[in-house]
C-alpha positions in Angstrom: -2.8 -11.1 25.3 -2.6 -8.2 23.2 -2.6 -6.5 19.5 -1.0 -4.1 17.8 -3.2 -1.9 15.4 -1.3 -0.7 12.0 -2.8 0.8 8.8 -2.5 -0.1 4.8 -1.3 3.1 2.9 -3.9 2.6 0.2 -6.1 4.6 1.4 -4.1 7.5 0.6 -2.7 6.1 -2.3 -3.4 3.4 -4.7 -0.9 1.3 -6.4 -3.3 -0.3 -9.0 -5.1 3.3 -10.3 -2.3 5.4 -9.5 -5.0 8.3 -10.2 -6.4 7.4 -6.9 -4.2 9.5 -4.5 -1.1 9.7 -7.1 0.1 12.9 -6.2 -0.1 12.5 -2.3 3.4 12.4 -1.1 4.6 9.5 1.1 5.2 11.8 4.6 1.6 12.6 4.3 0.6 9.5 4.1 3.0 8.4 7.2 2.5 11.6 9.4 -1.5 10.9 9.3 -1.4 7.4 9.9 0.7 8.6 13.0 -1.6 11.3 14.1 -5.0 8.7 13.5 -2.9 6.4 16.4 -1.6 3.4 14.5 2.3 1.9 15.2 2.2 0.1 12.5 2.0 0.4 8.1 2.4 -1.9 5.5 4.5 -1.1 2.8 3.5 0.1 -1.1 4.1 2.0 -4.1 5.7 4.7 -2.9 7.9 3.4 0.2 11.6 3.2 -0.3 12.8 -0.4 -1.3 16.4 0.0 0.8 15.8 -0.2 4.4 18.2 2.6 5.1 15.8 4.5 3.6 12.8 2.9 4.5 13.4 2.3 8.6 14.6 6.4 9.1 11.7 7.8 7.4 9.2 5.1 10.0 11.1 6.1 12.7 10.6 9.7 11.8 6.7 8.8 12.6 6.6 6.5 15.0 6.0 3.8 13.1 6.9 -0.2 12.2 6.5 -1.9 9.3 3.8 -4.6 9.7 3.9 -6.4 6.4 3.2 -5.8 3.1 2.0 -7.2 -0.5 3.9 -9.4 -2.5 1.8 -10.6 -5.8 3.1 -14.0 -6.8 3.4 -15.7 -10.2 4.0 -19.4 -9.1 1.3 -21.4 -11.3 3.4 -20.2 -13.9 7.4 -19.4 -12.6 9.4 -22.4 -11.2 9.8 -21.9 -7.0 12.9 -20.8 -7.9 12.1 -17.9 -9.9 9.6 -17.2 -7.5 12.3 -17.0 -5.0 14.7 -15.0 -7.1 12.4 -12.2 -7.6 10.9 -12.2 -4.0 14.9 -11.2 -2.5 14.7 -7.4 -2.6 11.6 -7.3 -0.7 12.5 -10.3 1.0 15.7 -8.4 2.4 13.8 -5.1 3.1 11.2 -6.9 5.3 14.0 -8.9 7.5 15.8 -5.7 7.8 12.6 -3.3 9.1 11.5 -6.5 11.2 8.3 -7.2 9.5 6.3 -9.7 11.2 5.5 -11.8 7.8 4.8 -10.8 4.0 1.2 -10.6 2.8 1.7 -13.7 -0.2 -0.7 -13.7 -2.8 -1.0 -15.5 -6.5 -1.7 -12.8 -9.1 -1.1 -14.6 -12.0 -4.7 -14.4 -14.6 -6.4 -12.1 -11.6 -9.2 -10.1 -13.0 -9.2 -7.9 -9.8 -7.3 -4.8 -11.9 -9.9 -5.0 -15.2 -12.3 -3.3 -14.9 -14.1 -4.8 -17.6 -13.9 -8.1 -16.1 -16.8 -9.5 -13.8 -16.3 -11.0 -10.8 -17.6 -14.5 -11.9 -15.2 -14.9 -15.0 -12.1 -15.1 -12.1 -9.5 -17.9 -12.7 -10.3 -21.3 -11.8 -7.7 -24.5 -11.3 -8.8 -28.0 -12.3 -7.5 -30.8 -9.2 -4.1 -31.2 -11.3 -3.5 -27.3 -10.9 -4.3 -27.4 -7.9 -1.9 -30.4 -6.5 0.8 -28.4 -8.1 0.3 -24.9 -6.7 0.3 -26.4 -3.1 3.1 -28.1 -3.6 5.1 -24.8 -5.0 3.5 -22.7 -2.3 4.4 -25.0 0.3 8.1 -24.6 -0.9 8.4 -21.5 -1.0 6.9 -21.4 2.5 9.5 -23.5 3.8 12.0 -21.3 2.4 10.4 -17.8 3.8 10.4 -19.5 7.0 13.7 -20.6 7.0 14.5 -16.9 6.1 12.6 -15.5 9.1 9.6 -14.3 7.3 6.4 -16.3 7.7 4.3 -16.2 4.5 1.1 -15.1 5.1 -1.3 -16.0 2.2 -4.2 -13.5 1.4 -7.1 -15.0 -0.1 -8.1 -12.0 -2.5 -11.3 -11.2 -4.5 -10.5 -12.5 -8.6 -7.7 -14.3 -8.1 -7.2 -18.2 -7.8 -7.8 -17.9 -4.3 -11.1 -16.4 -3.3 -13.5 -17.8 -1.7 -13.7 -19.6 2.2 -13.1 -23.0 0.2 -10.8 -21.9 -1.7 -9.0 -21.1 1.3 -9.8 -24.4 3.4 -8.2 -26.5 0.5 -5.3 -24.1 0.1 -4.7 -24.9 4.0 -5.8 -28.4 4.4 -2.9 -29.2 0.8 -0.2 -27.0 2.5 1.9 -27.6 5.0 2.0 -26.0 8.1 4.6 -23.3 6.8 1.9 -21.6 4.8 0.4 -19.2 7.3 -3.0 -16.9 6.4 -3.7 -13.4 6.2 -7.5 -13.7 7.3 -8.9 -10.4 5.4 -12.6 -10.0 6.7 -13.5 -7.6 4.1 -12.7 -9.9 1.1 -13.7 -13.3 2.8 -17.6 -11.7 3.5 -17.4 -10.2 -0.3 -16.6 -14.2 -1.3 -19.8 -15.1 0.2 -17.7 -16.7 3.4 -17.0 -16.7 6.9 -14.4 -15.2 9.0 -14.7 -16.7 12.0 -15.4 -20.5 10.7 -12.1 -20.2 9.1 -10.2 -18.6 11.9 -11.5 -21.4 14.1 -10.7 -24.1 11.6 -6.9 -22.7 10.9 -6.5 -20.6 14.0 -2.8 -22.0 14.2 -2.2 -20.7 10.5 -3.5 -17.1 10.7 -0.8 -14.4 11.6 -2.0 -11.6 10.3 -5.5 -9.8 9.9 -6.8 -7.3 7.5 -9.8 -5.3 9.0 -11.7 -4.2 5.5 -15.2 -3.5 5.9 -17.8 -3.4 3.7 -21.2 -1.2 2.8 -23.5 -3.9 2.5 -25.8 -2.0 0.1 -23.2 -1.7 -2.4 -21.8 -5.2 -1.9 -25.2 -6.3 -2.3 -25.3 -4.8 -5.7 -21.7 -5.7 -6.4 -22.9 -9.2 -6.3 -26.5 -8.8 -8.2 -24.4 -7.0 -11.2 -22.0 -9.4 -10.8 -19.4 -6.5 -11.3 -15.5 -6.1 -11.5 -13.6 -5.8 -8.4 -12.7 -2.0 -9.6 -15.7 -1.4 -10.1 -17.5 -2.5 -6.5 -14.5 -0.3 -4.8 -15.1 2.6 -7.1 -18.6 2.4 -6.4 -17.5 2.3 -2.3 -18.2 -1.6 -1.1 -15.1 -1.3 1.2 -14.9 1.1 3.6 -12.9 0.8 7.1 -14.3 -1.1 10.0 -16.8 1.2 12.2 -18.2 2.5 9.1 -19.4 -0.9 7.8 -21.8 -3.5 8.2 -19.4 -6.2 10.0 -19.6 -6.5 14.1 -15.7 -7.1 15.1 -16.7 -8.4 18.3 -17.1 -11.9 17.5 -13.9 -11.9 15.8 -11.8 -10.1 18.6 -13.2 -12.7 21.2 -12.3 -15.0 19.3 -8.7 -13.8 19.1 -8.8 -13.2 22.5 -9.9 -16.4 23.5 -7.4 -17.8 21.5 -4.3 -15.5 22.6 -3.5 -13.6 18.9 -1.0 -11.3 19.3 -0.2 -10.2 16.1 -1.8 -6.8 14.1 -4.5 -5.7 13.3 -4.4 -3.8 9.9 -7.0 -1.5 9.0 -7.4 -1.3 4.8 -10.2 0.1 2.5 -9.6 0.9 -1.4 -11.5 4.0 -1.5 -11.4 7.2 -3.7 -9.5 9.5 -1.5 -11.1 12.3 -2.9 -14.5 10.9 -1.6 -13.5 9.3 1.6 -10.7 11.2 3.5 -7.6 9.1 4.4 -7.3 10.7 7.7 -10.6 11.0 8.7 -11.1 7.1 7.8 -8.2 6.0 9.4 -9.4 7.6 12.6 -12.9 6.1 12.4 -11.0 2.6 12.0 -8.5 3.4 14.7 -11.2 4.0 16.9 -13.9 1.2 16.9 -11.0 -1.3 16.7 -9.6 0.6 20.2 -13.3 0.5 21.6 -13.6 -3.3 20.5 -10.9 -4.2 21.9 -11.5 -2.3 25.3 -15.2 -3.8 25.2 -13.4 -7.9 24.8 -10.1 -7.1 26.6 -7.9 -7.3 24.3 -4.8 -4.9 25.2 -3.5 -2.9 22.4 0.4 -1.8 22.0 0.9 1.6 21.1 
């Protein structure tokens, strides 16, 4: 089997703190991810929403698109609102031949206030819950139908955090909900990766590979601090530069033939941590992991 190795363009720029790499054009941002070796980027901020601006400018580098975020507001719109204001990206993704949209439910998250801890996050009582699966298991149905697997990301603050959250998420949705496993933000939840991937390994269709500095995620958790604050004080960094071992995890997709990508994404201060330079210290131990496990990589 083999995997294909993109990038997240946050580490040159970031959506949420737009002070965080605002000024750094677009082309920079694709030309380096390029020259660091990836073939893939997910979209943001600053990419074109028309795909016949979008797939020229990726072609330009050398690169596909390999997903993107979309931040959902389904415990409070009706699926069909949900559905209605998901079309232009929708469109855009079927058109540049992304291989699923990164889904995630934003509404209440505390992950952009940075006066918010960690432990005040949302929370849904069993009612909540019942109705959320239900709406997200629509609109997977639909996504699907449309040719565009949603891929749920469990994310730090938000409704869905934590490995449980994500086990009931899966085990109350059906098998159209597919899941972003994101290392970084499952170990920062206290969970495990590779439990979930073996419990769901016919639902996850995408990865994130996020490291983290366990020092500062270590205090991130004793401070109990917001999510901008743990990235501003650098808990995520790209893998190879971390404390997580990939290894177990790329057997594990090995073993279990995963072909999909493997996207490398830190929120860093680019200022502190060099997008290029990062990107090619992710690029690189993924490529060495890989080699070590066999795992073939398409360039």
């Amino acid at each position: 089997m083999s995997v294909k190795l993109g990038i997240a363009p946050i580490a040159w720029s970031n959506d949420d703190m737009p002070e965080l790499g605002g000024d750094t054009p677009l082309e920079q941002c694709l030309s380096e991810a390029n020259e660091a070796g990836f073939s893939g980027i997910e979209s943001g901020g600053k990419f074109p929403k028309k795909s016949e601006e979008l797939i020229p400018l990726l072609e330009k580098y050398n690169l596909r698109l390999c997903s993107g975020w979309y931040g959902a507001n389904l415990r409070k719109n009706s699926v069909k609102d949900e559905i209605v204001a998901i079309q232009e990206q929708l469109k855009l993704f079927q058109d540049c031949k992304a291989p699923c949209i990164v889904f995630a439910e934003v509404s209440d998250s505390i992950a952009g206030d940075p006066n918010r801890p960690l432990s005040t996050r949302p929370q849904m009582d069993n009612e909540e819950w019942s109705n959320f699966c239900r709406k997200i298991s629509e609109i997977g149905k639909y996504l699907e139908d449309q040719g565009m697997p949603l891929a749920y990301h469990h994310h730090m603050g938000t409704v869905i955090e934590s490995q449980k959250d994500t086990e009931r998420l899966l085990e109350s949705t059906n098998d159209q909900v597919k899941l972003i496993l994101d290392t970084g933000h499952m170990l920062f939840a206290g969970g495990n990766s590779i439990e979930v991937a073996e419990n769901f390994k016919e639902r996850v269709v995408h990865i994130h590979c996020k490291d983290m500095r366990k020092n500062i995620l270590n205090k991130s958790l004793e401070k109990d601090l917001s999510f901008r604050q743990a990235f501003l004080e650098g808990a995520f960094t790209v893998p190879g530069d971390g404390c997580i071992d990939y290894k177990p995890l790329l057997n594990f997709l090995k073993r279990n033939d995963y072909n999909g990508w493997l996207v490398v994404e830190a929120e860093q201060d680019p200022s502190k941590a060099n997008p290029l330079e990062y990107a090619k210290i992710g690029f690189n131990y993924l490529s060495k992991v890989c080699k070590e496990v066999d795992l073939d990589i398409i360039l």
